[in-house]
N, C-alpha and C positions, 0 to 999 in steps of 0.2 A: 714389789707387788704392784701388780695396775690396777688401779683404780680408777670407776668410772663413777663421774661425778655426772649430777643431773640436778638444777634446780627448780625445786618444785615449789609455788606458789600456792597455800592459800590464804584466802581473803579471811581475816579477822572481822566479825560486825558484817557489815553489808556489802562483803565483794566486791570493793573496790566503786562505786557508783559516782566517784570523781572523775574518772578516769573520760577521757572526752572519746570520739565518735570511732575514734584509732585508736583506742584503746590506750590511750596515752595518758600518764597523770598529768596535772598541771606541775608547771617548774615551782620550786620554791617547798615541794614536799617531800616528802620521804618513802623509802622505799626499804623494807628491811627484810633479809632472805637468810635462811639455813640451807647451806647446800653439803648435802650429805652423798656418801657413796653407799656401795653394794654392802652389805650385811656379808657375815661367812656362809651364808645363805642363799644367797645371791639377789635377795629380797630388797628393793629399796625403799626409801624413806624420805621424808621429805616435810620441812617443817617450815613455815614464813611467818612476819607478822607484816604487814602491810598500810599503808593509811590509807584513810577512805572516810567520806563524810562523818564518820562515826571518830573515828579516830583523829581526832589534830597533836600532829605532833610539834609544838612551839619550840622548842630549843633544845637543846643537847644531851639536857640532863634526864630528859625525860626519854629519850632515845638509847640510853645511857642504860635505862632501866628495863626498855625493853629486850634490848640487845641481853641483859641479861638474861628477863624469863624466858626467854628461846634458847640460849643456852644451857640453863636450867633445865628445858624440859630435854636438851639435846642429852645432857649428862643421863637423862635416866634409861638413854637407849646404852645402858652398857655394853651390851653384845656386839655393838658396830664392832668393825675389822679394817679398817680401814684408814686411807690418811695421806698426807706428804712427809710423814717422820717414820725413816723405820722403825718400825719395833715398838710404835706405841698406837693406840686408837688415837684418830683427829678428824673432829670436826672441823669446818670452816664457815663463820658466817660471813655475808657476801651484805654489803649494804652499799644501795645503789643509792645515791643524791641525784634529787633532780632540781636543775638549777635556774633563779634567775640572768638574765642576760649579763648584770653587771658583776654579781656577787655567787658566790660558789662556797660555801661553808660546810666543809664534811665534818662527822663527827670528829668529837673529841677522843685521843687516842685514851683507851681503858688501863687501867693501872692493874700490872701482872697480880696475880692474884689468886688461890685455889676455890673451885668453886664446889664447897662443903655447904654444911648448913645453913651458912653468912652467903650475903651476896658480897662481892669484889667492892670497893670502892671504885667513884670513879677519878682521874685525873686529870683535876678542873688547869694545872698551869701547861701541859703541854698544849701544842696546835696540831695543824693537820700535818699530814706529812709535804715531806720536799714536793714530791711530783704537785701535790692538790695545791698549794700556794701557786709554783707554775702556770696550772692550770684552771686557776679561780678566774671567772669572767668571762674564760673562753668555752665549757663546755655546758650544753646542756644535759647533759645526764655523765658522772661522774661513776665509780666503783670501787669499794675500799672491801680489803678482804680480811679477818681476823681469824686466827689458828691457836685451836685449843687442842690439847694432845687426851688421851685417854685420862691422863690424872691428874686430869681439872685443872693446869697452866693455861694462863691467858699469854697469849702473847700481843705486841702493839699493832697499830696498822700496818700488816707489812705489803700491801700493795696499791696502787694506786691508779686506774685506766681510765683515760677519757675517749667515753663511750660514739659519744654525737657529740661535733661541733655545730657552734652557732653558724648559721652559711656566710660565706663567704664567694668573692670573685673567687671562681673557681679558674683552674686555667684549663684548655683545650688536652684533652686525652690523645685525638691527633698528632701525631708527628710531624713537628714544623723543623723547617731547613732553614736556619737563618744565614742571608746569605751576605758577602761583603759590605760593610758602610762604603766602602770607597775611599782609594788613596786619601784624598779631600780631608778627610777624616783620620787620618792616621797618628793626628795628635790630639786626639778628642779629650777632653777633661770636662765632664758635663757640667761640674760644679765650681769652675773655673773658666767660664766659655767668654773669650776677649769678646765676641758680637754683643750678646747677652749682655754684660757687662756694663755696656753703654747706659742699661735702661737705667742704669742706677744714679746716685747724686755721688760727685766729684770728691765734696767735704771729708775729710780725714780717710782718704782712698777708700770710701764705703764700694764702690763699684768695682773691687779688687777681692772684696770678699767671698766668700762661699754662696752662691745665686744658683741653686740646682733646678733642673726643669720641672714644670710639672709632666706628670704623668703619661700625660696625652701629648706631649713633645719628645719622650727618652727613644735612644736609636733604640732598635731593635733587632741589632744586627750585631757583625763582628769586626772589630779594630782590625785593620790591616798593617802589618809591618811594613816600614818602607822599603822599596824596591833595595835589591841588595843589602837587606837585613844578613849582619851575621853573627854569630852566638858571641854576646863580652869575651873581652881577657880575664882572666884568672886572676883572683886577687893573689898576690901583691903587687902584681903586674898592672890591672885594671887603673887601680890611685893613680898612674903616670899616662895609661893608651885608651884610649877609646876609638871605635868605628867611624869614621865618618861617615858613612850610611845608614847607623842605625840612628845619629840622630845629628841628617843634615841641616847646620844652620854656622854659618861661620861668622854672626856679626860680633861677637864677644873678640873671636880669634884681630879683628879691629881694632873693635872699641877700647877693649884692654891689650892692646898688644904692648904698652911701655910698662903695664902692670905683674906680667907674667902670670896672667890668668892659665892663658889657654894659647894653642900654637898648633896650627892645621900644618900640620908630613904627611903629602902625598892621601893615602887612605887611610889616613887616622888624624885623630887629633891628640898632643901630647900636652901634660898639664905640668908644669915646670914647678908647681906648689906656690906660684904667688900671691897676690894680693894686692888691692890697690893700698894697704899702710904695712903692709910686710914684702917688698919686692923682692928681699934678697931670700925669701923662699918661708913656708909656714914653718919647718923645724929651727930654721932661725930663730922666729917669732915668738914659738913658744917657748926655746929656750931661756929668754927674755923673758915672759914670763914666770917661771921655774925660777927665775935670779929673786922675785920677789913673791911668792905664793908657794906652797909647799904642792907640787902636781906628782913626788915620785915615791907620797909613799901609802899609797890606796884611803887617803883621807877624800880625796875629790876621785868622783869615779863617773859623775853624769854632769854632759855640758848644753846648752843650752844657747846655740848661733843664730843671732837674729839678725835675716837681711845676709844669707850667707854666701854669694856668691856660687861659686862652683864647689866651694865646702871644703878647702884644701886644709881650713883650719879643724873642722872634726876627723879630717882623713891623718894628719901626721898625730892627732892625737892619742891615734891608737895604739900609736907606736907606744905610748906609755899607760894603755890602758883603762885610759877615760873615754865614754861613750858619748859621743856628741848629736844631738838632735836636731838638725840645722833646717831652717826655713827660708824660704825668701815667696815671694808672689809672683804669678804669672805677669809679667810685665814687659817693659821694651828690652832688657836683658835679656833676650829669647832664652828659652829653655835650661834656666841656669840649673832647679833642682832635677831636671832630665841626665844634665850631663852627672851631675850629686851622684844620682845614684847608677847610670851609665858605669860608673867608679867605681862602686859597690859601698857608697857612702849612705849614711840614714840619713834622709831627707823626707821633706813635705812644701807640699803647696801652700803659702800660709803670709799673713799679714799682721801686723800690729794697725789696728784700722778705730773697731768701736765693740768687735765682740773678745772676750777673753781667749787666748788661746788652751786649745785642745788638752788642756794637761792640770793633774790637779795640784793643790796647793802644796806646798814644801815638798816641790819633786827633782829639782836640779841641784847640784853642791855648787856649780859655776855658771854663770851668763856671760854672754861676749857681744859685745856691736865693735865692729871694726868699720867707720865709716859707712855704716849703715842708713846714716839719713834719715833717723827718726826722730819727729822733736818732741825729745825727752823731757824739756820745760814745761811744752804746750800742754792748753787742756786740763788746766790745774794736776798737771803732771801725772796725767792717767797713765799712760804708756811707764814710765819708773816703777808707779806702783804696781801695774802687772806683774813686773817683774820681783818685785818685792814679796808678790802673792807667789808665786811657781820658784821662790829661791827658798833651801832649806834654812833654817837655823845655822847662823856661822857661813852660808855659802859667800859666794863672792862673784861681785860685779866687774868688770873688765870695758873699758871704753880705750878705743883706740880712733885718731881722728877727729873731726870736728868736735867741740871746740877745745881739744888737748891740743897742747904746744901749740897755743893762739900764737904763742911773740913771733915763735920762728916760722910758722904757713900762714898769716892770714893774710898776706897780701895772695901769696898762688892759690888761694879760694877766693881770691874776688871777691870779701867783703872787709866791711871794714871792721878798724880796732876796736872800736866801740860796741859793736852790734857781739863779735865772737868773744870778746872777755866779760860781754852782759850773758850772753848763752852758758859760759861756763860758769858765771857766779850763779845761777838760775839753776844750774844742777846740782854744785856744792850744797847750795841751801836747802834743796827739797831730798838729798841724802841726808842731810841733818837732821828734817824734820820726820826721818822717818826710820831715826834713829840707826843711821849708818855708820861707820867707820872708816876715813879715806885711810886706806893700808899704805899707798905709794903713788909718787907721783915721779916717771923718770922715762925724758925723751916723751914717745908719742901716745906712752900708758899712762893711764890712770885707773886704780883699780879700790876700790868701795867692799867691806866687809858687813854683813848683816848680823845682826846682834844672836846672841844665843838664846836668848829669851827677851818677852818685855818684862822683866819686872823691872826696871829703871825708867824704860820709854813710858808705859803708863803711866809715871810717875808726870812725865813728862808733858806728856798729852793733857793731863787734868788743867793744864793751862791755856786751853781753849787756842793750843798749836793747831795747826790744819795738817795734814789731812787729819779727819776723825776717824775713830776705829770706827770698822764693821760691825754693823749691832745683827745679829739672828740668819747673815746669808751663808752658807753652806760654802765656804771655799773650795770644796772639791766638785762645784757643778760646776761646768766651763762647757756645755755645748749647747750653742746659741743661748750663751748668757753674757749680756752687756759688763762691758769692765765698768768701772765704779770709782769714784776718786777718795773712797774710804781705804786706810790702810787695814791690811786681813791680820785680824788678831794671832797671834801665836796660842797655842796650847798653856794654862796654866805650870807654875814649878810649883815647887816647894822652898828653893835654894837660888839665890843669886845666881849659882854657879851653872844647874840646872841645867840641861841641852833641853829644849822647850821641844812635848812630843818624842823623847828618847834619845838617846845616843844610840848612832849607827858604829858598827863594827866595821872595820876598814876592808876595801875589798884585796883577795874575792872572799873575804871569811863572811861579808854582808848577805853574799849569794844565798848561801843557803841557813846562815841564823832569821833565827822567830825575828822578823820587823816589828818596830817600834806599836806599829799602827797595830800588831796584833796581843805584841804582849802585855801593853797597856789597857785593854779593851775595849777600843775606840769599835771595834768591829765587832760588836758582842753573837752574832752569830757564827764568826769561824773562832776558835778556839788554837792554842800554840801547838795543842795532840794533833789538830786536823790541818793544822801547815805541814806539821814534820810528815804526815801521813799523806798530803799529798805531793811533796816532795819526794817521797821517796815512790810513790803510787807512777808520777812520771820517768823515772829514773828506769823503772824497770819498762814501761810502754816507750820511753825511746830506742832502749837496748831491743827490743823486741822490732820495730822499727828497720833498726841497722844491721840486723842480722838477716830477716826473714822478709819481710815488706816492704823497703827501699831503699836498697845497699848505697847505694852512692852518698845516701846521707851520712856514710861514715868518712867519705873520700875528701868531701870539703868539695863536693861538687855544685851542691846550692851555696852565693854568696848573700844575697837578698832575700830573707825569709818572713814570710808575718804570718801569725800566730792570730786567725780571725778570732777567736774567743776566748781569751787569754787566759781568764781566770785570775788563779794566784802566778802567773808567769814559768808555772812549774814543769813548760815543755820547753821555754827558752834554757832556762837555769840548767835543764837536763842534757841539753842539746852540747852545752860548752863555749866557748867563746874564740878558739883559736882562729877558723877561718870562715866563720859566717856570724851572721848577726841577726835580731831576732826584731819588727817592728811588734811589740804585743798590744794587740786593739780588744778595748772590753766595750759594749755595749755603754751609752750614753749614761744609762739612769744606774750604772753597777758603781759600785765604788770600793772597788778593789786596786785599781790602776795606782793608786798612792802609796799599795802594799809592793808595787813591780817595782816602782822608784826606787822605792828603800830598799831590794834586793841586788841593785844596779842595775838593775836592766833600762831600758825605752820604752815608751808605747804613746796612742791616745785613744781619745773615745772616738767613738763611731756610729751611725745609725746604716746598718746595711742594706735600708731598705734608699739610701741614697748611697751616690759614688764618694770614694774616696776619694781625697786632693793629693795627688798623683798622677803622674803621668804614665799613657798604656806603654805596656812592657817593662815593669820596671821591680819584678819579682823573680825569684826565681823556684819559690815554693812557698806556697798558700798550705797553711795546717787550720783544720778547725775542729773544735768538738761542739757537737749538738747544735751547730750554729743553723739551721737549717728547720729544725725543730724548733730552735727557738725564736726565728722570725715567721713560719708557715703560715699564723694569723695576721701577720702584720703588711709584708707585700707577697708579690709572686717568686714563687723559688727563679725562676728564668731569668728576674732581673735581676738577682745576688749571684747566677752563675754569668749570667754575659757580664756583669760587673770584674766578675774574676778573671773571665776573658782575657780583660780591656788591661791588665794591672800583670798578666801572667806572662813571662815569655813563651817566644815560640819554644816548644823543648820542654816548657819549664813543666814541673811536678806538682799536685796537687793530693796529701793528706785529707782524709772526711773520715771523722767517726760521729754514728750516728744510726738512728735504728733502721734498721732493714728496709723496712716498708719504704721511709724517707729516702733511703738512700738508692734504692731501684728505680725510684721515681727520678731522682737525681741525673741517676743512668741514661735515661730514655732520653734525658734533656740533652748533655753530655753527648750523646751519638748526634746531634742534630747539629753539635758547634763545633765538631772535627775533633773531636777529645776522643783517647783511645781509653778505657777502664776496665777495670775487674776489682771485684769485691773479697776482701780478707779477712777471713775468722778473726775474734777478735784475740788478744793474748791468754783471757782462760778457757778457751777453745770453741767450738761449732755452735752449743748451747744456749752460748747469751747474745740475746736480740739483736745488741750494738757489735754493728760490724765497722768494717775500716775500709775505705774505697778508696783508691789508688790509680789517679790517673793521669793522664799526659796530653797537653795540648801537641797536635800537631803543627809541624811549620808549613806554611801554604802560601801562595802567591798570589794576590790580586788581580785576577786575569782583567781585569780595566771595564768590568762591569760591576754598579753599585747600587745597591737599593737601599735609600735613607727616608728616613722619616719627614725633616724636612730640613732647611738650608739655614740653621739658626747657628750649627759650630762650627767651628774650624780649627 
């Protein structure tokens, strides 16, 4: 049946006489409307109650009440015919918030209820809905809509619009053409920029960290591939060939050439899987490890390479299943996590400096430094304890290199006996103190076991040991938050025996069991029903994906993938793991990223109103849901798509779901950076708002003209 709805306003008391010169209320009041349809009659109707000098409406409950007696009087128009339910009469009242700038408080949702001779109670513990938290702070006038059917069922808030936003830089309507940065630029990393860099102080490599531009310094243009760019090798191919053109720099193929880094043939370069303490190849190496750590039976499934070269130790790792997260810094090593992921290795631009890294607390089952050159001691042993924060219960520590097997290298490290057998007593100790376990010491490993809980270590600590535990800081905030030389408390037990924080399931059964973090309640707004529910919610959106939306995602055509808005990790888990990999980034202040860990997947935080620490070209499919919506108050959508630009290969694919309006506007941007799109119903068909945009960067040549902002990166 159609129905046509009309809402009709009157003024309760004095017509509204707050309302300013525009007819506008003041923020922070209320607004409350019946919106009714056509009669079998064809007669309309129309009921409000309104505030206005007369009327202050102070909080909830009182809104609560009148929401009622307008529903009251709505119930005695029986005769309506009309509705969103077939086959029953339904009212809808419409209650608009108008807000202040900081704060946005819709009412409280009304407890179902039949509306007889008793008024409904109201229901003082629920809150507003999903959307209106979202959108608390940012809108000045808000809309929630409640549905009553003909026989007096109340039903909850089930909608939620934000009507007018607070203003904002708006961007130009305009179609702008942003045109090449210029070769110059073709290895741009704004948050990483070696010029920039300089401005910073020396001390603990602080001027290696993340130093993004401001504002009024970000290019505004498009990374250009270097001259004779050509699309990677295919994994498993990729792990051993890379382009010499796509990322010319041959001083590794030098520096390391007795190491068996890397080795430039002709127009590629070949990675033989060494290492500067594993020459005779990474499968080697870790089989060496495997002789003393259990790596083959889904107990260890997330690794953690700090300082990691060309990555050849996360790349043979796969071979057994474990997902390695490997970092190093943009440094005199040119391009080391470029060629990483060149490979189709998970890599990052990344430091152990003064701020914690990117990832939350109990999120790796193994850590590794192979000669990585960090001092472990220094600093009252901040850098150890890092890691001690980002290792699970029971994970395990791995040091290869300085100062392991002092007796037999420390003459060919040029220093002396004394200095390298004080370095390793300096590390012994501060494992001790922090309640580690040396598992094995043989040849050029040494490898350290984290306890499964504290209950013995506090024991321990009450004796005024150092480090001290962490009193009140959130171990899972790590973006731009200083490391600390307090040890990160484990989760309370019950039992000596205890896995502190839950025992994980071995993979891949971890994939897709309820994690620790959820079925313990540590995350009391997702629940175990709304994992298994959004797990299986992706399962069917990626089959839908691979069949209809972008086939080759079933081919193993993308090897580099991330997952801009990751969520519960529920598009990686979905996706599979045979021949690509997922990097899943959640927003900085979400703290779900500790739920991905535990299902074995990767990820970190991110603020996408700044670049990622990566190098351009080094994806091969950007997925995101709502991610677009959910920065639009915060920067310009332009700078989150040339960011994806900057990170996308030529070729490479780009996933967006997100609502319509957003996502045209998206489009218009998209035409302007050489991207080819079209938009995709969503999977329960044409109806619903959120659609799925699909599109493709094209490959293009720098014709040797460049328009840059100005001359700060390179």
């Amino acid at each position: 049946m159609n129905t046509k709805l009309q809402n009709m306003k009157m003024a309760v008391n004095n017509g509204g006489k707050n309302a300013d010169k525009d007819g506008e209320r003041s923020p922070g009041e209320w607004n409350l409307d019946i919106l009714v349809g056509s009669d079998s009659k064809g007669q309309e109707h129309g009921y409000s109650v309104q505030n206005s000098q007369g009327i202050k409406i102070m909080d909830e409950v009182v809104l609560g009440q009148l929401v009622i007696f307008v529903f009251t009087l709505a119930r005695l128009l029986h005769h309506f015919d009309c509705g969103f339910l077939v086959g029953a009469s339904t009212y809808t009242a419409h209650v608009s918030t108008l807000c202040t700038r900081t704060h946005c408080a819709p009412p409280q949702r009304l407890a179902s209820s039949g509306l007889g001779p008793s008024f409904p109670s109201i229901a003082t513990s629920a809150g507003p809905d999903e959307f209106s938290k979202k959108a608390a702070g940012r809108c000045q006038r808000m809309e929630h809509y409640i549905h009553i059917d003909g026989h007096g069922t109340m039903f909850f808030l089930l909608h939620s619009w934000c009507l007018a936003k607070w203003p904002k830089k708006e961007e130009s309507d305009d179609t702008v053409h942003f045109e090449s940065c210029g070769l110059k630029y073709s290895e741009l990393t704004p948050c990483q920029d070696p010029i920039r860099a300089h401005k910073y102080p020396r001390d603990k490599l602080v001027y290696r960290e993340r130093h993004c531009p401001a504002e009024d310094e970000r290019q505004q243009c498009l990374v250009p591939a270097p001259r004779g760019y050509r699309t990677p090798f295919s994994w498993p191919k990729s792990r051993e060939f890379a382009w010499f053109a796509n990322v010319p720099h041959k001083e590794l193929t030098v520096e390391k050439a007795i190491q068996n880094w890397i080795q430039y043939e002709g127009d590629r370069f070949r990675f033989p899987g060494g290492g500067t303490m594993f020459p005779r190849g990474a499968g080697a190496y870790i089989d060496d490890i495997a002789a003393l750590i259990p790596l083959a039976d889904g107990s260890i499934r997330t690794a953690l390479d700090t300082g990691c070269g060309v990555a050849s130790w996360g790349a043979y790792l796969q071979d057994r299943n474990i997902l390695a997260m490997s970092f190093a810094p943009r440094d005199s090593h040119e391009a080391q996590v470029q060629f990483a992921l060149e490979r189709g290795v998970p890599a990052m631009i990344g430091i152990m400096s003064t701020e914690r890294l990117p990832y939350p607390a109990r999120a790796f089952d193994m850590a590794h430094c192979s000669r990585c050159l960090i001092p472990w001691s220094n600093y009252d042993g901040m850098y150890l304890i890092e890691v001690d924060r980002v290792l699970r219960p029971g994970g395990y520590w791995i040091l290869s290199g300085p100062p392991i097997n002092w007796k037999t290298h420390w003459k060919s490290w040029k220093r002396t006996e004394d200095e390298v057998r004080g370095e390793q007593e300096s590390i012994e100790d501060l494992a001790r103190r922090l309640c580690w376990k040396k598992v094995a010491e043989k040849g050029n490993l040494a490898i350290w076991q984290k306890p499964w809980n504290h209950a013995d270590c506090a024991k321990y600590h009450k004796r005024d040991i150092l480090p001290k535990t962490c009193q009140g800081e959130n171990a899972d905030f790590a973006w731009y938050r200083k490391m600390e030389t307090c040890m990160t408390p484990l989760p309370e037990v019950q039992d000596r025996k205890d896995v502190a924080g839950g025992k994980l399931q071995k993979w891949p059964n971890r994939l897709t069991a309820v994690p620790p973090r959820i079925a313990s309640g540590s995350l009391p707004t997702i629940s175990a029903d709304d994992y298994n529910a959004d797990t299986q919610l992706w399962l069917e959106r990626v089959s839908y994906y691979k069949k209809l939306v972008i086939t080759p995602l079933a081919t193993g055509r993308y090897r580099n993938i991330m997952d801009m808005n990751a969520g519960l990790g529920g598009f990686a888990a979905a996706l599979g793991v045979d021949k690509s990999w997922v990097m899943n980034v959640v927003p900085y202040d979400a703290n779900t990223l500790g739920v991905i860990y535990e299902r074995g997947l990767i990820g970190t935080y991110q603020n996408w109103c700044e670049a990622f620490s990566t190098y351009p070209r080094t994806y091969d499919l950007l997925h995101a849901t709502s991610l677009l919506s959910l920065y639009q108050d915060r920067c310009n959508m332009s700078d989150i798509l040339l960011e994806m630009d900057r990170i996308l290969r030529p070729e490479g694919a780009v996933l967006m779901r997100d609502n319509v309006d957003v996502l045209n506007k998206a489009r218009k941007i998209m035409s302007s950076m050489r991207w080819e799109s079209k938009l995709v119903d969503h999977e329960n068909g044409p109806f619903v708002e959120e659609k799925i945009l699909v599109a493709v960067k094209k490959y293009w040549v720098d014709n040797g003209e460049s328009v840059s902002k100005n001359e700060t990166s390179s």
